[in-house]
PAMARVO-932215 format. One line per field, with one value per residue (C-alpha): x, y, z; residue in one letter; residue number from 1. Coordinates in steps of 0.2 Angstrom, whole numbers. Layout:
N
X = c(X/...);
Y = c(Y/...);
Z = c(Z/...);
rest = c(a/...);
nr = c(NUM/...);
***
This chain:
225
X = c(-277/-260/-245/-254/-270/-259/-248/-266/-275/-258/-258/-279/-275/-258/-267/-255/-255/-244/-233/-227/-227/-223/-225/-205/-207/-222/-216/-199/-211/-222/-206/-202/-219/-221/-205/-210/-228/-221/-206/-219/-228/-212/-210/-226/-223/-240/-235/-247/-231/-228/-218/-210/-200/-184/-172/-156/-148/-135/-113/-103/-90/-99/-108/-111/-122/-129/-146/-160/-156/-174/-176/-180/-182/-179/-193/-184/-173/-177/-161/-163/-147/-154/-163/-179/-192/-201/-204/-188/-183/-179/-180/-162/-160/-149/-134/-121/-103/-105/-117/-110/-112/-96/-82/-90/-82/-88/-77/-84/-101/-97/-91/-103/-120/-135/-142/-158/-155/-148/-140/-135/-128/-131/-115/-125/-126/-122/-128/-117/-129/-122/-114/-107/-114/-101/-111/-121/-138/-152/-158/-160/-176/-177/-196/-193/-202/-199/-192/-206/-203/-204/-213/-207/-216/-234/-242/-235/-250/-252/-255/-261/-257/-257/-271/-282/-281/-270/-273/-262/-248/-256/-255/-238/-231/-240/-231/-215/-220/-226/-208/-199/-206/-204/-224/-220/-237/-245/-233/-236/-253/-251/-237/-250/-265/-252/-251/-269/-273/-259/-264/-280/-272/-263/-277/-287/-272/-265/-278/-276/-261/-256/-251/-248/-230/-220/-207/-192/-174/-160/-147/-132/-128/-114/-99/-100/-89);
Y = c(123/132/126/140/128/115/125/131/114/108/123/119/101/104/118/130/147/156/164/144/135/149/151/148/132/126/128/117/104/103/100/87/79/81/72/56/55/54/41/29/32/26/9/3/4/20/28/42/47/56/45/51/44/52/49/50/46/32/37/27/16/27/13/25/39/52/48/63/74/75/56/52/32/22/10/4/6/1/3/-1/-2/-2/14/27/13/13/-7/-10/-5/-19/-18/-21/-31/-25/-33/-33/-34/-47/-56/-62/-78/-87/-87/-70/-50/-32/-33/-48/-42/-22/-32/-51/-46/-48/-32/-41/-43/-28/-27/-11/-8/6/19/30/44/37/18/8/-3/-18/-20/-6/3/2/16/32/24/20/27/24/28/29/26/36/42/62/70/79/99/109/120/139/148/144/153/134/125/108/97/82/68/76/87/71/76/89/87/72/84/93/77/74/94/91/78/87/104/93/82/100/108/89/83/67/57/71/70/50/54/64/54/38/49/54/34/31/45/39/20/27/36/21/9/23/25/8/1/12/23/26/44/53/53/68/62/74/74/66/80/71/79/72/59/54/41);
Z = c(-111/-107/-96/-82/-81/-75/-64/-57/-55/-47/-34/-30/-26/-15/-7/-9/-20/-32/-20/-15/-31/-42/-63/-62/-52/-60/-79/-73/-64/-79/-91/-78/-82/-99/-100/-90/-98/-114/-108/-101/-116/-127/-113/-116/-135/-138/-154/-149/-141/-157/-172/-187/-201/-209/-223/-230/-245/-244/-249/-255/-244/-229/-218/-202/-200/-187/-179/-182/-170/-161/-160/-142/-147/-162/-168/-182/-199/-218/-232/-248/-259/-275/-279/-273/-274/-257/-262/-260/-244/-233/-213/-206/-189/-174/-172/-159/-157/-144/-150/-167/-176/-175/-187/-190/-186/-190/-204/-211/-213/-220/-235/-237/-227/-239/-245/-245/-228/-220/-202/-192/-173/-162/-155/-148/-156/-173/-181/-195/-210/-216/-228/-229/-247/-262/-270/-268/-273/-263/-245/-225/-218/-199/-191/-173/-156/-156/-142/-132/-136/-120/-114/-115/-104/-94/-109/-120/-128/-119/-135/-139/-132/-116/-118/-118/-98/-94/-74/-76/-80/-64/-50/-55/-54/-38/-31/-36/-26/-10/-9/-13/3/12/13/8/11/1/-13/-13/-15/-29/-36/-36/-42/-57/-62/-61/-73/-87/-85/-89/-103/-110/-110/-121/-132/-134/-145/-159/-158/-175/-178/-196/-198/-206/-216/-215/-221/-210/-203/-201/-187/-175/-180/-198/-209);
rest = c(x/x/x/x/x/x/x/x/x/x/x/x/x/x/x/x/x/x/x/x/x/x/x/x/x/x/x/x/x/x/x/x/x/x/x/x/x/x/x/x/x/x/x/x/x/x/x/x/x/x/x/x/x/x/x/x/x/x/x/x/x/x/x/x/x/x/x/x/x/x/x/x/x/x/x/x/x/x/x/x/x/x/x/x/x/x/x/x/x/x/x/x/x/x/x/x/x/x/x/x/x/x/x/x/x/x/x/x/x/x/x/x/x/x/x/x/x/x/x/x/x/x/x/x/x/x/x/x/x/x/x/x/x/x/x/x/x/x/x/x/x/x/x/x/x/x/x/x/x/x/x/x/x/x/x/x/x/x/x/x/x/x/x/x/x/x/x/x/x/x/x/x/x/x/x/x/x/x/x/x/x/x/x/x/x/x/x/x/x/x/x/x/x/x/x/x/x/x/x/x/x/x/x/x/x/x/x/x/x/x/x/x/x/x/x/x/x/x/x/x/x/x/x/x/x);
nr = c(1/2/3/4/5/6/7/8/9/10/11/12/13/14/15/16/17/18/19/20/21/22/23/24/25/26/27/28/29/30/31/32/33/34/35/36/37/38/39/40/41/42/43/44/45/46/47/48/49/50/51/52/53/54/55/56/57/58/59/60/61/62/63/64/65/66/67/68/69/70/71/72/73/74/75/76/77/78/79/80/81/82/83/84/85/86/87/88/89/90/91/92/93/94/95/96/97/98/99/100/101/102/103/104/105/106/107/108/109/110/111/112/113/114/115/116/117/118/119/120/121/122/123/124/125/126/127/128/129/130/131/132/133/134/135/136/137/138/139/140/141/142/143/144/145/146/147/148/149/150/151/152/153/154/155/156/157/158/159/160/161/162/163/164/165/166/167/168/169/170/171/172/173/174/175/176/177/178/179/180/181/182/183/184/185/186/187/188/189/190/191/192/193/194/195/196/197/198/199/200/201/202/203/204/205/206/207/208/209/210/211/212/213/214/215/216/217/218/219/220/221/222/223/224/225);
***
């Protein structure tokens, strides 16, 4: 199934046709959906949201580094300071300014916190391990929720895992039309039918949602130290 079977099924239940909920319309509305399936997904912890891992190699005195570009929500992160084994990597705990033990600084741990016990803290668009490395030896690996791709055109493949009912997609493009031209209880309607069909989706999903992940390199894209 295509984006244009959603836009179709989505003009069938609003009753309206092609020349009121155009292609145009319905590829934005279905981007709109595709975004907020996959962000419910990622609050109710499904990694059939799509998970993927990737790495980089660790520089020495460089403890902050860019986040992979296409992550839409971090699961977690592994360093290991003391070569390529896989064995070694250590998962680090989040740490935050405001929130540290006392006596303790930022300072303090980039030089005494245990590499067997790894910390890092989140800027934004970069994240800082502590300590911070005193040589160019061993990796970060960053486990991650993908940033849902959208669609191009109404031609787009709907994929998995929103091709396990692509009418959901449908109901909620729907809702979107009917509140644009002001038919609110309608749109409510389709808004409510929207959430039935993804709780639906969830409770299929959530007991096994383990995905193949694709390890990749780490661009370090961004703000780099």
């Amino acid at each position: 199934m295509t984006v244009n079977d959603v836009i179709t099924y989505a003009q069938q239940i609003s009753q309206t046709d092609s020349n009121s909920l155009t292609s145009t319309l319905g590829l934005a509305y279905t981007n709109d959906a595709l975004e907020n399936f996959t962000r419910v997904l990622l609050t109710k912890n499904i990694n059939a949201a799509q998970t993927q891992e990737a790495y980089t190699n660790i520089q020495a005195n460089q403890g902050s580094y860019a986040w992979p570009t296409n992550m839409f929500m971090l699961k977690t992160v592994e360093v290991n300071y003391q070569d390529s084994s896989q064995q070694n990597s250590r998962q680090a705990q989040i740490v935050d300014v405001s929130n540290l033990q006392n006596g303790m600084s930022f300072d303090f741990l980039r030089t005494n916190q245990s590499t067997q016990n790894p910390e890092y803290t989140n800027y934004g668009d970069t994240f800082e391990i502590f300590p911070t490395p005193t040589a160019a030896v061993g990796f970060i690996r960053i486990f991650y929720f993908l940033t849902p791709s959208e669609y191009s055109s109404v031609n787009s493949t709907i994929v998995y895992p929103q091709s396990l009912d692509y009418r959901c997609l449908s109901e909620r493009v729907a809702a979107l039309y009917l509140r644009s031209v002001e038919r609110y209880d309608e749109a409510a309607q389709h808004e409510s039918a929207y959430q039935i069909r993804l709780n639906d989706i969830i409770r299929i999903l959530a007991p096994g949602t383990e995905q193949p992940i694709t390890p990749q390199g780490l661009g370090l894209t961004g703000f780099e130290f």
